[in-house]
Each structure stands twice: as C-alpha cells, then as structure tokens.
C-alpha positions as CSV (number, residue, x, y, z in Angstrom):
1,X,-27.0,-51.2,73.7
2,X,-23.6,-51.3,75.5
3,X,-20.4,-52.4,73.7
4,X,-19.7,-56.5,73.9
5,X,-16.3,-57.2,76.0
6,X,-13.5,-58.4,73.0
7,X,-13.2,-62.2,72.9
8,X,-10.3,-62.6,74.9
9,X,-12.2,-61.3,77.8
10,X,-15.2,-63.7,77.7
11,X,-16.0,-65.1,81.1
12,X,-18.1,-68.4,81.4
13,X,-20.3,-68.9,84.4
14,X,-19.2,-70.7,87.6
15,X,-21.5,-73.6,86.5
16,X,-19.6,-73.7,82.8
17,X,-16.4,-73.1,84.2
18,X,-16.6,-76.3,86.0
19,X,-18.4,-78.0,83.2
20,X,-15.7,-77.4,81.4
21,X,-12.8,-78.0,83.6
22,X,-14.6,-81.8,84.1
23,X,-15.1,-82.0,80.0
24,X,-11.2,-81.0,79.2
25,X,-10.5,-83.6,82.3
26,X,-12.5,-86.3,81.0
27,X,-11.2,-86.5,77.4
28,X,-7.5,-86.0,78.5
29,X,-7.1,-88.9,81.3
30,X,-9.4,-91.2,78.3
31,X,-7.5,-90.5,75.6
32,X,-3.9,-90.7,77.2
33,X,-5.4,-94.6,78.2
34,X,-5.3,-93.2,82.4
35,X,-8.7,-95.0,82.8
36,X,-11.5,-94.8,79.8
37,X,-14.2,-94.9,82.4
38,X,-12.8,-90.7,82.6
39,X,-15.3,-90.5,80.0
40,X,-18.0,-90.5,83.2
41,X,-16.5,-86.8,83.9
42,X,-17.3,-85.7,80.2
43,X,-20.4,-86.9,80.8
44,X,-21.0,-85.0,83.9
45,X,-19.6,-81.6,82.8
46,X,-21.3,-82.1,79.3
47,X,-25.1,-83.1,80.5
48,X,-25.1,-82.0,84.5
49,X,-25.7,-78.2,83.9
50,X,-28.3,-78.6,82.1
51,X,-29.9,-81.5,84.4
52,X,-29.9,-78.9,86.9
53,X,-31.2,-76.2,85.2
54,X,-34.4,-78.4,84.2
55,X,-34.7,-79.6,87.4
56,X,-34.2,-76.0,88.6
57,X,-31.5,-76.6,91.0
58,X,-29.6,-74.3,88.8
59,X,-30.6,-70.9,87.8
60,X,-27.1,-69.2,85.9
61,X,-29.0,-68.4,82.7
62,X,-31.3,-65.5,81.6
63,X,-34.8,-65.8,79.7
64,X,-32.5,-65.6,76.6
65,X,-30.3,-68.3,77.2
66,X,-32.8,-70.4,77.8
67,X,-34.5,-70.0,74.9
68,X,-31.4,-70.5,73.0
69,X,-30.6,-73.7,74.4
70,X,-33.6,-75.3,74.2
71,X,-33.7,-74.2,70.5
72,X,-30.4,-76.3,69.5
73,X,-31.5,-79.0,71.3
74,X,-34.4,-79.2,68.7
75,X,-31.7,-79.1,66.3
76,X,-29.9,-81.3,68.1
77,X,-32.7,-83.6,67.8
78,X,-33.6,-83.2,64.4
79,X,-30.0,-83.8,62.9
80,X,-29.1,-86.9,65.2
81,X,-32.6,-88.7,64.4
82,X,-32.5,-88.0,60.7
83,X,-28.8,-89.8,60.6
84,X,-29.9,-92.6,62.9
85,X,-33.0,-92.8,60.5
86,X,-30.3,-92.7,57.4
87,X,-27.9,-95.7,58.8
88,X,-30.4,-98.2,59.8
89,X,-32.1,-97.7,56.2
90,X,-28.8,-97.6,55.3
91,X,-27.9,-101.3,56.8
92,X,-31.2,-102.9,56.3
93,X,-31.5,-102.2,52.8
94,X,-28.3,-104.4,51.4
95,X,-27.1,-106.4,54.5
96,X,-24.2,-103.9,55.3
97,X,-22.7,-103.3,58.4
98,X,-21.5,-100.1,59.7
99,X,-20.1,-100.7,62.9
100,X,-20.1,-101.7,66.2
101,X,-22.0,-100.3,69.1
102,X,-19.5,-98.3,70.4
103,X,-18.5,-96.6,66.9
104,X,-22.5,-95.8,66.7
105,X,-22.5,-94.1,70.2
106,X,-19.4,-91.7,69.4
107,X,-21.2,-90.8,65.9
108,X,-24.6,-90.1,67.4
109,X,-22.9,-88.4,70.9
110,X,-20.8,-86.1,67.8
111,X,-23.7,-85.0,66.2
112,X,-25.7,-84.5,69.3
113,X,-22.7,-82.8,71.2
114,X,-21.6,-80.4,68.1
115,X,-25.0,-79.9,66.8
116,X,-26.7,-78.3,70.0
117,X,-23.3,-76.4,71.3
118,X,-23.0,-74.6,67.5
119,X,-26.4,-73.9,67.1
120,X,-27.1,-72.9,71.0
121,X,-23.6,-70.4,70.8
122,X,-24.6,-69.3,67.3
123,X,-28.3,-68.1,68.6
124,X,-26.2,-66.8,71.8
125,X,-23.6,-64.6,70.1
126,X,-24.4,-64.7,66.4
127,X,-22.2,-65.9,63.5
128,X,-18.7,-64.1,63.9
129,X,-18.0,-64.9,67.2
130,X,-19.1,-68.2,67.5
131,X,-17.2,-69.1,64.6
132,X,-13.8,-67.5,66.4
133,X,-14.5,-69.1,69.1
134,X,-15.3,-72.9,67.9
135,X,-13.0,-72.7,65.4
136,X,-10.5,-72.1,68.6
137,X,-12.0,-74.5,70.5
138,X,-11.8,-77.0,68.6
139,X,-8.2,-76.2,67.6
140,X,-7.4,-76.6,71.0
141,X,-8.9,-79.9,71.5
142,X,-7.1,-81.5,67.9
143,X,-4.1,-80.1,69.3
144,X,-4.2,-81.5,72.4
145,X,-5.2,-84.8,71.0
146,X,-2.8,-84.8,68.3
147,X,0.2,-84.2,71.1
148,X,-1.1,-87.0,73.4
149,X,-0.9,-89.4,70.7
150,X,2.3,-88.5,69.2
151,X,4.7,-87.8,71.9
152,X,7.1,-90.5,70.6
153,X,7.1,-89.3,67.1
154,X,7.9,-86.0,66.8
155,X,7.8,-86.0,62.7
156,X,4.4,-87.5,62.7
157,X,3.6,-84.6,65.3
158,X,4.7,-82.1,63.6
159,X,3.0,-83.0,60.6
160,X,-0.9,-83.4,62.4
161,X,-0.2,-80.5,64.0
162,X,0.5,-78.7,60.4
163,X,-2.5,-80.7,58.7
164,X,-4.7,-81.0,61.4
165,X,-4.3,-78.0,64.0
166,X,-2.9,-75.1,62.7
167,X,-5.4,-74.7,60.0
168,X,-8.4,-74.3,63.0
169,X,-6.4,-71.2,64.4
170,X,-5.3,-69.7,61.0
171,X,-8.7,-69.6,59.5
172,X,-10.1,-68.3,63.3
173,X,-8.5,-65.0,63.3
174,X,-9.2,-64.6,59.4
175,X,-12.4,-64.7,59.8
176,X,-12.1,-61.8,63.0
177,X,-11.1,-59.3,59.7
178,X,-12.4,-61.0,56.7
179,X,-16.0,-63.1,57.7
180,X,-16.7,-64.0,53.8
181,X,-13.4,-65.0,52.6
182,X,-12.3,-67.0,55.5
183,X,-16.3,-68.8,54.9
184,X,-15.3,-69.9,51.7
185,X,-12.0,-71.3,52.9
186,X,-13.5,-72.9,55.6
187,X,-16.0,-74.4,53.5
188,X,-13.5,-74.7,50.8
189,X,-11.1,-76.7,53.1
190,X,-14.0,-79.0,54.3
191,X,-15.0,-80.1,51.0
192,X,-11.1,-80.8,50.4
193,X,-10.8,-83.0,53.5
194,X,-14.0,-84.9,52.5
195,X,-13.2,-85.9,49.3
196,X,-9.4,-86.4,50.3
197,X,-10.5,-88.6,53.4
198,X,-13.6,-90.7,51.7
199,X,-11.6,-91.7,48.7
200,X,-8.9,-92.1,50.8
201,X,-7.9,-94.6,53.7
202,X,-9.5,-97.8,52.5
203,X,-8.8,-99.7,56.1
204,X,-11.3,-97.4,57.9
205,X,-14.5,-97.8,58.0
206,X,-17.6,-95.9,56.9
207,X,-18.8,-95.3,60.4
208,X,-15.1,-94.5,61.4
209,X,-14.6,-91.6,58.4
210,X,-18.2,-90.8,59.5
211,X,-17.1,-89.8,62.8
212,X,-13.4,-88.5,62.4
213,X,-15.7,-85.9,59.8
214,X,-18.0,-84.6,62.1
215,X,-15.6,-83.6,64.8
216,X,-13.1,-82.4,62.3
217,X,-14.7,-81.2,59.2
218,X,-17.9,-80.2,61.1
219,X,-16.6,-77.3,63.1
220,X,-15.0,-76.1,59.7
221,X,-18.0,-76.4,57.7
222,X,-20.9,-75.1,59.8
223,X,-18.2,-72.1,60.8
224,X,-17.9,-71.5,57.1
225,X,-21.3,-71.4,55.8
226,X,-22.6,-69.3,59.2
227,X,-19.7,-66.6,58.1
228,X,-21.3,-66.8,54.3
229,X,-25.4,-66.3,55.9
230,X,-26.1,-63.2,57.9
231,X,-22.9,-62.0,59.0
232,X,-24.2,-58.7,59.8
233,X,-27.3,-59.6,61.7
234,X,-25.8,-60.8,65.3
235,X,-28.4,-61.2,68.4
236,X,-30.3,-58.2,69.3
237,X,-28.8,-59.2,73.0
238,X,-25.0,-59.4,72.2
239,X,-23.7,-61.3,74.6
240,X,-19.7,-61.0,75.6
C-alpha cells in the first residue's frame, strides 16, 4: 500500500472543487446580507454532485466512495429522523413551541449536512485525518463568519475569534501528534460549551441553542470521541 500524500497536499475532484467554491459562495454573499436567496448556490454545490452521480451523469468517485457515501447518508437519515421524531413529541406533549419554520429547516439541514459529511469523510479517510481536517474546516468557516459580522467592532472580534475560532485550529494540529489527548479536550471543551451555553443566554431559544450546538459543538464532539475509538484502525484504502 503506497504512502498517503500529507494533508496539505489533498486535492479534491474537479466536481468538489466546484462544489465547494459554490458552498463557500453561497454562505458568504447570505450571511454579509448581499442577497439571502445565495443560499440557492449552497444548495447547488452541497446536493448537485451527488444528484449527478445518482443520476449517473457524474462518474468522479471509485467503488469505495460510493459505498462510503451512501453509508452516511443512512446515518444521515437515521440521526435527522430520530431528532425530528424527538421535537414534535417534544411540542405535542405540553403545548410548547420550538420555533418557526425557518429555525426547524436550519436545525434539520445541520444535522443532515454535518451528519453525512463526518460520517462519509470518516469511512473515507478514517479518524485522524478527518478530524484535522473538519476541525479546520470548520474553523475556517466560524472565522469567516465571525469577521463578516464584526467588522465594526473590532473588540467583539477579537474576542469570537479567541472563543470561537482559535480553539478549532489549536485542538486540529494537537490532535496531528497527540489523537487521545486532543479527544478528550475536544470532548472536554464541548461538554463546557453546552452546559455554559444552555444555562446560559436566556433570550435565545431552544431551537436557536439547538442549532448554534450542532454547527459549533458538533464538529468538536464527534472529532473528539472518533480520536478516543479506533485511532489506529484507518481505511484499508487510505485515501490522500
């Protein structure tokens, strides 16, 4: 089995290239209030490759891949419908109200999104790397999201990118030389900002904290306890 290609030399394919050029696209012209209806691109580059590939328009993946991607989307499955089972017992049981539409939609389009992309890249490259690389990716995104929406204050800035960034990147290239210790401070620091943010913040709503948890604690959590399972055991088909 030849030697996989470091991180920093991972090339996507053509298709994901573009995929994500029209995800980063998306977000960014949504979120910096250019027109929300950007969110159409994130749809595109999130859900067109794979349209394409079932449709067979698009053959950029190997028998492996595609087994790996249609495995997380099982899981995919599985997690979204158990928490959409969980919040209409959850409303129906005591007249409560957890949001609006649009509040649902980002929660369940969180899980789905994160859910199949972990579990797909985890089957695809195994623990360590996925967990580097999410924990990066995501950095990138909190980062870029954080500076967006605090341009005109630099001290509120600094102090998201402190809280809410850097942590991402430190605990990224720990876990390149140590896998278990940086798992227990990832899992560590997401048990932290749980209790800390639900106990916390009583103007937000559930369905709010819900979401702000998936796509910040949840990269930080499933990292974590993947770098604590079978941290030896990557694919049989390493994959740069």
């Amino acid at each position: 089995m030849s030697q996989a290609a470091p991180w920093y030399r991972w090339r996507p394919t053509p298709a994901g290239a573009v995929a994500g050029v029209l995800v980063a696209l998306g977000f960014t012209l949504a979120l910096t209030d250019v027109s929300w209806w950007a969110l159409s691109l994130v749809a595109l580059g999130t859900f067109g490759p794979g349209m394409l590939r079932e449709l067979g328009w698009l053959r950029d993946k190997d028998e492996f891949q595609r087994r790996a991607a249609h495995r997380a989307a099982y899981h995919a499955f599985l997690v979204t419908g158990f928490v959409a089972f969980l919040a209409i017992a959850y409303t129906r049981s005591g007249n409560r109200h957890l949001g609006g539409p649009e509040d649902l939609s980002i929660l369940y389009l969180a899980l789905l999104w994160f859910t199949w992309m972990f579990s797909s890249l985890s089957n695809y490259w195994g623990p360590r790397k996925t967990a580097f690389r999410i924990l990066i990716i995501f950095g990138c995104a909190w980062g870029v999201f954080n500076i967006a929406g605090n341009l005109a204050h630099p001290i509120a800035l600094l102090m998201q990118l402190l809280i809410t960034t850097l942590p991402f990147f430190l605990l990224a290239f720990v876990s390149r030389r140590w896998p278990r210790v940086a798992g227990v401070l990832l899992i560590a620091a997401s048990a932290s900002f749980i209790w800390i943010y639900f106990r916390g913040f009583p103007a937000l709503t559930l369905i709010a904290k819900a979401i702000t948890v998936v796509l910040f604690v949840g990269p930080l959590l499933t990292s974590g306890l993947a770098l604590l399972g079978r941290v030896e055991s990557e694919p049989a088909m390493e994959r740069s």
